[in-house]
C-alpha angles and dihedrals in degrees: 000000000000094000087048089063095036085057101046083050098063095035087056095051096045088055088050085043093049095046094049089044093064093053102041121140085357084135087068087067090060079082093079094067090071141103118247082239091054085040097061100043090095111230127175125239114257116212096229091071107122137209118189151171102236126177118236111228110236088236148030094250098055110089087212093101097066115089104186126176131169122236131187119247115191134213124271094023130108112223122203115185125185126188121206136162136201103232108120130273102268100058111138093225128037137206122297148172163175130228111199136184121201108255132203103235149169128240127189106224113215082257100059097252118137117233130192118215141160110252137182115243137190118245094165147014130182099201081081106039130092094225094063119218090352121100129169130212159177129202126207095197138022107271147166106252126195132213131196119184115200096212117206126258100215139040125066130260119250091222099103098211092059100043099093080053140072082241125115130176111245122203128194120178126192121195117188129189138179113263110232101240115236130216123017 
């Protein structure tokens, strides 16, 4: 029984191993969606920068197809994330997301009563922005910040090994650089 287990154990993690391993740095490939402007405007990369396997829903109803993660953005740095996938040009719909903040707010109870809870809130969301899954920012304080990625349902990844498969390879990549600091 033990060796079963022992077994089962290692098999399991191979097949994790193997299906992060397709996808792995594809974050670092986020870059070719830039401008030679926003190239050129030098940015470190940040370590919670993520690369996935994630599975497409097969339509738009299902919520299987959000990957969302938190990440931590400090004070006195700009931040600039970027979100690409590796599902070929033609798809119908493209990446998107939502960058959202947890908010203090206040929430009327069926009795009347007023209630205050943290929230999640969105600050930004690319689906309405000109600059596609690209946002730029800057934090006065040290805070947990949420992303949540709408994967398309369509297309096929460019990966060869996934695309017999719903998997795609999702990239997030977070850049991070020290604000200049104004005034004395």
């Amino acid at each position: 029984m033990r060796k079963a287990i022992i077994i089962g154990t290692l098999i399991f993690g191979a097949v994790v191993f193997q299906a992060y391993a397709q996808c792995k740095k594809v974050h670092y490939f986020c870059t070719s969606q830039f401008s030679k402007e926003e190239q050129a405007d030098y940015y470190e990369l940040n370590n919670q920068s993520k690369s996935i396997v994630f599975n497409k829903a097969d339509d738009k109803e299902e919520k299987d197809n959000k990957y969302e993660m938190s990440f931590i953005a400090y004070s006195s740095f700009n931040y600039r994330i970027s979100v690409c996938t590796d599902i070929v040009e033609g798809a119908s719909d493209k990446v998107t997301f939502q960058l959202k903040q947890d908010d203090i707010v206040r929430a009327k109870k069926a009795d009347g009563s007023t209630v205050i809870k943290r929230d999640k809130v969105v600050i930004f969301d690319s689906a309405d922005s000109e600059d596609g899954p690209l946002v730029k920012f800057k934090t006065d304080k040290t805070r947990k910040m949420y992303l949540s990625v709408d994967i398309p349902s369509d297309g096929e990844s460019k990966n060869k090994k996934l695309q017999q498969s719903d998997n795609v390879c999702v990239g997030v990549l977070i850049e991070h650089k020290k604000s200049s600091k104004a005034g004395f």
